[in-house]
ZAVEX-332421 format. One record per residue (C-alpha): residue number from 1; x, y, z. Coordinates in nm, 3 decimals, m for minus. Example, Ala and Ser with C-alpha at 12.3 -4.5 7.8 and 13.67 -1.06 7.14 Angstrom:
<zamar><i>1</i><xx>1.230</xx><yy>m0.450</yy><zz>0.780</zz></zamar>
<zamar><i>2</i><xx>1.367</xx><yy>m0.106</yy><zz>0.714</zz></zamar>
REM end
This chain:
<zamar><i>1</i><xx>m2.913</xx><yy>1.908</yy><zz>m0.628</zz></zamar>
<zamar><i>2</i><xx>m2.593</xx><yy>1.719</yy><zz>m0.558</zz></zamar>
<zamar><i>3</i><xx>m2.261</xx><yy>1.835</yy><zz>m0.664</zz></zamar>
<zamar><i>4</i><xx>m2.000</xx><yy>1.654</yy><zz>m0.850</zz></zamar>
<zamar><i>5</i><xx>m1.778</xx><yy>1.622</yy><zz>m0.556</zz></zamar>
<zamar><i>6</i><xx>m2.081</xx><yy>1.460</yy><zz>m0.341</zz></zamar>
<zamar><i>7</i><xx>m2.144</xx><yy>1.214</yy><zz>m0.666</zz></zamar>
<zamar><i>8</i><xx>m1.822</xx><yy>1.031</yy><zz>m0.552</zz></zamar>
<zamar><i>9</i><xx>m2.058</xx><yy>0.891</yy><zz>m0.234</zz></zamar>
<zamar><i>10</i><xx>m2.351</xx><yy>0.810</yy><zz>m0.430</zz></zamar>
<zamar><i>11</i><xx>m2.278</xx><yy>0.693</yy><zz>m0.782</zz></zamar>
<zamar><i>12</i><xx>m2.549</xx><yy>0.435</yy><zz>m0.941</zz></zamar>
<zamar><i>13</i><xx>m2.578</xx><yy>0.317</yy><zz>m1.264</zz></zamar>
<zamar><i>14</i><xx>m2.776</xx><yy>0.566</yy><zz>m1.459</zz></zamar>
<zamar><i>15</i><xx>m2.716</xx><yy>0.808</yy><zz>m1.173</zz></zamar>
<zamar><i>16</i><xx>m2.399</xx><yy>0.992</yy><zz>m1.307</zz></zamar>
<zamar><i>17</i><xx>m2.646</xx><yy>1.232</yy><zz>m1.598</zz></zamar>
<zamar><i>18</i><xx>m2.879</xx><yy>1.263</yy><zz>m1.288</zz></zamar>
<zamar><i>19</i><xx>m2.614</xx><yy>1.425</yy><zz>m1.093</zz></zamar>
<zamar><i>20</i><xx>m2.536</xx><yy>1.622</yy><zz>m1.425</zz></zamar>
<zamar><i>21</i><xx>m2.192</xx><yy>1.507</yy><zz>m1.488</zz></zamar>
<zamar><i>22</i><xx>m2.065</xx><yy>1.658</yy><zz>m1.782</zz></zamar>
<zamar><i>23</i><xx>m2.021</xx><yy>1.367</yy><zz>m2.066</zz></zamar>
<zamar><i>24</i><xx>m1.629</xx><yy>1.449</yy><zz>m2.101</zz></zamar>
<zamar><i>25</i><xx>m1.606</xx><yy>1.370</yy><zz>m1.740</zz></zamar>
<zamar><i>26</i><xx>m1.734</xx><yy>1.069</yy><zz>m1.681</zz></zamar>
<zamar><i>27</i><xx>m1.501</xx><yy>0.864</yy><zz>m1.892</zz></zamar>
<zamar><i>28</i><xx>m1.232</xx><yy>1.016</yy><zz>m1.599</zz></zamar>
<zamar><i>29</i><xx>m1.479</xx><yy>0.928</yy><zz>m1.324</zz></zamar>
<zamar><i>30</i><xx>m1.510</xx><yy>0.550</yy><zz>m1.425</zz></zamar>
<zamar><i>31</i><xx>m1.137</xx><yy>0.546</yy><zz>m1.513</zz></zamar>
<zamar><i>32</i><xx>m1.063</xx><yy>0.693</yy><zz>m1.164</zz></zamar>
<zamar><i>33</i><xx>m1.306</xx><yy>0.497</yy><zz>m0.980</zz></zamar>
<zamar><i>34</i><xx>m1.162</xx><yy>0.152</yy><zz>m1.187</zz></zamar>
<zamar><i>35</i><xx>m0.838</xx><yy>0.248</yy><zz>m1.035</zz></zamar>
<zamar><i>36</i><xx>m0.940</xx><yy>0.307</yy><zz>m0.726</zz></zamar>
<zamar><i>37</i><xx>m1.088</xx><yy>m0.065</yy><zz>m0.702</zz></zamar>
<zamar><i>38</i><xx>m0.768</xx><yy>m0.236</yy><zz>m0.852</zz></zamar>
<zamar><i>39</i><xx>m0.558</xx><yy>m0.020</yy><zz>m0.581</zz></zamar>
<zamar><i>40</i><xx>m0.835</xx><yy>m0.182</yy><zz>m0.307</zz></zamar>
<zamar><i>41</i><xx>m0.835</xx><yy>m0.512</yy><zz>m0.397</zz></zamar>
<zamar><i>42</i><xx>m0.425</xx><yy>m0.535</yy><zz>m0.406</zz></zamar>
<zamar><i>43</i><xx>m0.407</xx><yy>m0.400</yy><zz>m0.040</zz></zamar>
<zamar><i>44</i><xx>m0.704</xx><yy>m0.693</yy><zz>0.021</zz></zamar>
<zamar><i>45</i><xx>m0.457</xx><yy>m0.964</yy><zz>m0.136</zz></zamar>
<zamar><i>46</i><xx>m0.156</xx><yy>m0.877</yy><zz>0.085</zz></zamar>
<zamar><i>47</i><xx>0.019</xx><yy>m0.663</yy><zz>m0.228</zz></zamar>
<zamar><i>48</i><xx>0.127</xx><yy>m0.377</yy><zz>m0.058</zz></zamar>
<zamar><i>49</i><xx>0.427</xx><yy>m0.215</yy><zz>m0.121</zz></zamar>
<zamar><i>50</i><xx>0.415</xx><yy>m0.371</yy><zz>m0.491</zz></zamar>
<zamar><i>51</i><xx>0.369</xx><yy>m0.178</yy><zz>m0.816</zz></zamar>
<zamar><i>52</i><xx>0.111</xx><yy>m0.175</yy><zz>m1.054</zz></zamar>
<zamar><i>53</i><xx>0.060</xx><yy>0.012</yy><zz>m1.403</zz></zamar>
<zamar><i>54</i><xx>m0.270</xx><yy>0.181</yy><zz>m1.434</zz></zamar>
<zamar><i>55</i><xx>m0.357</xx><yy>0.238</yy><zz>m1.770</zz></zamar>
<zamar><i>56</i><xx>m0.434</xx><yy>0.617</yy><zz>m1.869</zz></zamar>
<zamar><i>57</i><xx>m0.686</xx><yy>0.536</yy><zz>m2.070</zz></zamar>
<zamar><i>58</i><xx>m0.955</xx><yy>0.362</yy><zz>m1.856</zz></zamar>
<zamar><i>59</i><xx>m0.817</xx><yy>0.292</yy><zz>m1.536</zz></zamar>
<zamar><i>60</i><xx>m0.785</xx><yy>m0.075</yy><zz>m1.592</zz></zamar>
<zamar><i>61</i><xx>m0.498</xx><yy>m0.287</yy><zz>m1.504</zz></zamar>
<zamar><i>62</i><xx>m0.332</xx><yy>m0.635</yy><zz>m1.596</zz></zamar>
<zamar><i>63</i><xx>m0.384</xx><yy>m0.691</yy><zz>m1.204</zz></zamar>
<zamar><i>64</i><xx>m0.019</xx><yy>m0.823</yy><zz>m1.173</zz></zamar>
<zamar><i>65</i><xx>0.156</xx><yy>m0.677</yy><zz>m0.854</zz></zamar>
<zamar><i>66</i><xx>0.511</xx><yy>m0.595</yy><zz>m0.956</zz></zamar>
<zamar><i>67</i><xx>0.820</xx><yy>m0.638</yy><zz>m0.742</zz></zamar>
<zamar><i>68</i><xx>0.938</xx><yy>m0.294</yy><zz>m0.858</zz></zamar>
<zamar><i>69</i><xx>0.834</xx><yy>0.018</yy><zz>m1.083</zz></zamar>
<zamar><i>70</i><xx>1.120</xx><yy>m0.086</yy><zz>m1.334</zz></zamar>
<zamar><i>71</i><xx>0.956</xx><yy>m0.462</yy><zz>m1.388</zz></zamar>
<zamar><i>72</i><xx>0.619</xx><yy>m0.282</yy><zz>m1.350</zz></zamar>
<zamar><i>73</i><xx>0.732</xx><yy>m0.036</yy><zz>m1.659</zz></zamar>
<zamar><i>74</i><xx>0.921</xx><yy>m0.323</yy><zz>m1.876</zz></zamar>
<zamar><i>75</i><xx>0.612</xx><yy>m0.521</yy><zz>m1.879</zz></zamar>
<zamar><i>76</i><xx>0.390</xx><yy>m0.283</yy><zz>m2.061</zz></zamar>
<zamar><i>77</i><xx>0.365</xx><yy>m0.237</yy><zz>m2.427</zz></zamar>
<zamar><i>78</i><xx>0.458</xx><yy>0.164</yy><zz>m2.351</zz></zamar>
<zamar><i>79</i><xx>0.565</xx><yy>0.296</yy><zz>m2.045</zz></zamar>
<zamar><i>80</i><xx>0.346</xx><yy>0.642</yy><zz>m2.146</zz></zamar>
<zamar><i>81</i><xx>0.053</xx><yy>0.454</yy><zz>m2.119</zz></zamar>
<zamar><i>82</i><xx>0.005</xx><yy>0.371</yy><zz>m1.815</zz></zamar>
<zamar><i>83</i><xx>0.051</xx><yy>0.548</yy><zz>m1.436</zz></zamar>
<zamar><i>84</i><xx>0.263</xx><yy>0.332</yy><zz>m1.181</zz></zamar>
<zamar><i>85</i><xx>0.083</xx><yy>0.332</yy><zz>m0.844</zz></zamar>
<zamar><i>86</i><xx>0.295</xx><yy>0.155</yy><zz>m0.550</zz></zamar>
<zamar><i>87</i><xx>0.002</xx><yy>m0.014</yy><zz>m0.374</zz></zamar>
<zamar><i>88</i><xx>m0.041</xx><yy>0.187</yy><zz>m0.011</zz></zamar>
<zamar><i>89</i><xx>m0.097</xx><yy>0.032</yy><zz>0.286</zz></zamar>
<zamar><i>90</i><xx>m0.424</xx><yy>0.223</yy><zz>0.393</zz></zamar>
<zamar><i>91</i><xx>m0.628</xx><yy>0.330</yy><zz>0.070</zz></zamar>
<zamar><i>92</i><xx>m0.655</xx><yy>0.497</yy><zz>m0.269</zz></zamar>
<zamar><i>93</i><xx>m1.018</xx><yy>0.671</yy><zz>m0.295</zz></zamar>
<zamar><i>94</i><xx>m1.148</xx><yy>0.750</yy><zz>m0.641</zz></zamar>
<zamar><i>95</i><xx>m1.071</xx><yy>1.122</yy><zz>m0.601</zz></zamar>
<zamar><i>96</i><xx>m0.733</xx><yy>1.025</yy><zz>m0.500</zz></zamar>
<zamar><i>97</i><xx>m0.709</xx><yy>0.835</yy><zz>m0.819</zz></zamar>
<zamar><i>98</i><xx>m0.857</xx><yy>1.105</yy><zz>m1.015</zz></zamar>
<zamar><i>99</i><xx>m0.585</xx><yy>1.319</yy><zz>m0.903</zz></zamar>
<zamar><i>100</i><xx>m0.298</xx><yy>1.108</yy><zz>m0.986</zz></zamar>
<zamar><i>101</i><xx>m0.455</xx><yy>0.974</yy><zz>m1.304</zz></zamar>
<zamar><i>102</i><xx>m0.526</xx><yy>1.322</yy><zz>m1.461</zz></zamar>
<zamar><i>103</i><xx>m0.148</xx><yy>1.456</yy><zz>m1.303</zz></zamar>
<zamar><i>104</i><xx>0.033</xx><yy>1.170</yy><zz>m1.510</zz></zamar>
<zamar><i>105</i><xx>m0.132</xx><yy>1.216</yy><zz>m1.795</zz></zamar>
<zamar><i>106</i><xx>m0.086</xx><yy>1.586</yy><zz>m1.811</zz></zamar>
<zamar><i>107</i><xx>0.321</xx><yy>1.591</yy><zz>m1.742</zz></zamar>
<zamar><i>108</i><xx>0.308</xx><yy>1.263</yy><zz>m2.002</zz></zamar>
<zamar><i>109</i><xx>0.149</xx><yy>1.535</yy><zz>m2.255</zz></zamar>
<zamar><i>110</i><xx>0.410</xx><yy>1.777</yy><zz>m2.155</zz></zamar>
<zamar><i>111</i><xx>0.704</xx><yy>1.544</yy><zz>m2.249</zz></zamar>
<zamar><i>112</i><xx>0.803</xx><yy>1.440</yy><zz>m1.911</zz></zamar>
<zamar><i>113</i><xx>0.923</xx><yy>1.094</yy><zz>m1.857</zz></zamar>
<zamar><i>114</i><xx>0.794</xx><yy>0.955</yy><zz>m1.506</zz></zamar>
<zamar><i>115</i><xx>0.916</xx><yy>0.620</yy><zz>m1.558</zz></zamar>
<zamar><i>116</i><xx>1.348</xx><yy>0.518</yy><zz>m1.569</zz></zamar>
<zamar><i>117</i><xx>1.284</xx><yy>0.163</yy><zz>m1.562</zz></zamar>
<zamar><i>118</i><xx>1.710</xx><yy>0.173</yy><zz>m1.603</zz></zamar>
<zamar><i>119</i><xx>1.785</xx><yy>0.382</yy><zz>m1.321</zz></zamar>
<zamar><i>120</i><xx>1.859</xx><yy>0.184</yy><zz>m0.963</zz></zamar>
<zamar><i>121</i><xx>1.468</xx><yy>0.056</yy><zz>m0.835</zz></zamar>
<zamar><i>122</i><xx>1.313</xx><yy>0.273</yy><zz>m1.103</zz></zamar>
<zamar><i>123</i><xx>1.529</xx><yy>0.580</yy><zz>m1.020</zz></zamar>
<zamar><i>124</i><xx>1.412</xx><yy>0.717</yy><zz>m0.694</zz></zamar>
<zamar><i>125</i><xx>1.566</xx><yy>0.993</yy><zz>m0.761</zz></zamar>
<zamar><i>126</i><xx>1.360</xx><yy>1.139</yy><zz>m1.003</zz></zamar>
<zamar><i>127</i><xx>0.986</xx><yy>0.989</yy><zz>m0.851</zz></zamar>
<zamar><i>128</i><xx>0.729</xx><yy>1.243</yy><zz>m0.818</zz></zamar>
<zamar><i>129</i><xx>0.533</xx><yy>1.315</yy><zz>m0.525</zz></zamar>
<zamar><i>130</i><xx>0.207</xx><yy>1.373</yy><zz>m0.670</zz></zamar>
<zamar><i>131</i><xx>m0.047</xx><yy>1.619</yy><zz>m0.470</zz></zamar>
<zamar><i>132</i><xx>m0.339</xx><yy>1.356</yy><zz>m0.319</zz></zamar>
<zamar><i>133</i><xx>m0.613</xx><yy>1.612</yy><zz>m0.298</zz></zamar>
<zamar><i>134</i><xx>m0.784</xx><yy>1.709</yy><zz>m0.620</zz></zamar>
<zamar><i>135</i><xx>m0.728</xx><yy>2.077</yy><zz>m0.602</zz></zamar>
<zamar><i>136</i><xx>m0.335</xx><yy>2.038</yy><zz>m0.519</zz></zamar>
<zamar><i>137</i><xx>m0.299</xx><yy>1.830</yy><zz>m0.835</zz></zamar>
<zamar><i>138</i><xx>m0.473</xx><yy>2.080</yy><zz>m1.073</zz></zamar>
<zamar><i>139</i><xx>m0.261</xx><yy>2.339</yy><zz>m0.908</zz></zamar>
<zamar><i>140</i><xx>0.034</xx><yy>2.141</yy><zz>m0.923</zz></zamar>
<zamar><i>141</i><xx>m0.058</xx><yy>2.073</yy><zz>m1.327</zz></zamar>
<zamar><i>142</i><xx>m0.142</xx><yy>2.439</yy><zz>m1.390</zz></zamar>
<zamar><i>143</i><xx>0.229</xx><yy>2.514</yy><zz>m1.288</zz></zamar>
<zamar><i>144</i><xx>0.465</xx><yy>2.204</yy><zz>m1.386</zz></zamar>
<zamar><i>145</i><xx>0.212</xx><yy>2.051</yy><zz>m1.632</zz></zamar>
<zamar><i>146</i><xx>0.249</xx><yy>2.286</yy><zz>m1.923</zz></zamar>
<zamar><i>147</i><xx>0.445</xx><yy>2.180</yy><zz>m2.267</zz></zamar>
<zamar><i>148</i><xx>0.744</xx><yy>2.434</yy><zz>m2.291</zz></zamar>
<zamar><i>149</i><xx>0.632</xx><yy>2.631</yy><zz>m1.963</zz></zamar>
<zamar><i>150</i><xx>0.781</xx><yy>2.550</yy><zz>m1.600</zz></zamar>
<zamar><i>151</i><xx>0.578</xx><yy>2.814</yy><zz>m1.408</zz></zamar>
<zamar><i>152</i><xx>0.834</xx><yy>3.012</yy><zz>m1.326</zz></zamar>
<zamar><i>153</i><xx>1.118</xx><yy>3.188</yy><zz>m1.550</zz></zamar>
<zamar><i>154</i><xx>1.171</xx><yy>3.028</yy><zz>m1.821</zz></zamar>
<zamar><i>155</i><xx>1.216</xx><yy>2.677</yy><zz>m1.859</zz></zamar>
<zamar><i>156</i><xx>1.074</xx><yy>2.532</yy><zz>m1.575</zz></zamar>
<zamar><i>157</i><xx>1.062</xx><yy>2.205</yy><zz>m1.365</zz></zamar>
<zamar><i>158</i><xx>0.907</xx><yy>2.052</yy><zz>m1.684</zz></zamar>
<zamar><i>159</i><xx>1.180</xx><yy>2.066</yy><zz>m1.922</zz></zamar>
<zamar><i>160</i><xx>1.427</xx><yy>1.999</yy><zz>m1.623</zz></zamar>
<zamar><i>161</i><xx>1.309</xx><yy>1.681</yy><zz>m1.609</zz></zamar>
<zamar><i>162</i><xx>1.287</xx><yy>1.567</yy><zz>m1.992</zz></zamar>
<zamar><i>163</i><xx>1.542</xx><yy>1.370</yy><zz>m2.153</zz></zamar>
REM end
């Protein structure tokens, strides 16, 4: 029986409920993997560097590489709904984009703001780095991702970073 980690090698149409992904999860698989594809083909065009906004919801993109994460986040409808990924040089895999898919949208639903399309080049100063590896981001979640909870004491990273 194949895991759900060795899925990400071998994932067919009609494949996934083989593998027995759990029907919750494969809406985040395909969004991941989506992501993961867009994030390819912008390092094939020559885009990277740019920005683009991954939408939370499936991993789709308007496909336009931005100068910046502030013209990235003024473009979209809401800045919540969408993750800003600066296009690497090497790769994004689709656990990679799992990972920083599911970490945006959990500090989004704990009131954080990721995006300050007004500070200097999207505010530097206040980017995340987000954990890469699967199991560093749900770690990283469990601790900073909770609404009203920081981890640690009271108050927290979270509500540190709320405005």
């Amino acid at each position: 029986m194949t895991t759900t980690a060795e899925a990400w090698r071998h994932w067919w149409p009609g494949e996934r409920e083989q593998l027995g992904v759990p029907p919750g999860r494969m809406a985040e698989l395909d969004a991941a993997r989506r992501c993961s594809d867009i994030v390819r083909q912008a390092i094939v065009d020559g885009h990277a560097g740019r920005w683009l906004a991954i939408r939370l919801s499936d991993g789709g993109s308007d496909r336009v590489p931005y100068e910046s994460k502030a013209h990235a986040v003024r473009h979209q409808f809401h800045e919540q709904q969408c993750a800003y990924v600066r296009v690497p040089v090497d790769d994004m895999s689709p656990r990679a984009a799992e990972s920083y898919l599911r970490v945006n949208r959990a500090l989004y639903a704990a009131g954080m703001r990721l995006a300050d399309p007004d500070g200097p080049g999207g505010d530097p100063e206040r980017q995340l780095i987000i954990p890469a590896e699967l199991e560093a981001a749900e770690r990283f979640v469990a601790r900073y991702g909770r609404r009203g909870r920081g981890g640690r004491g009271g108050g927290g990273y979270a509500q540190r970073m709320r405005r």
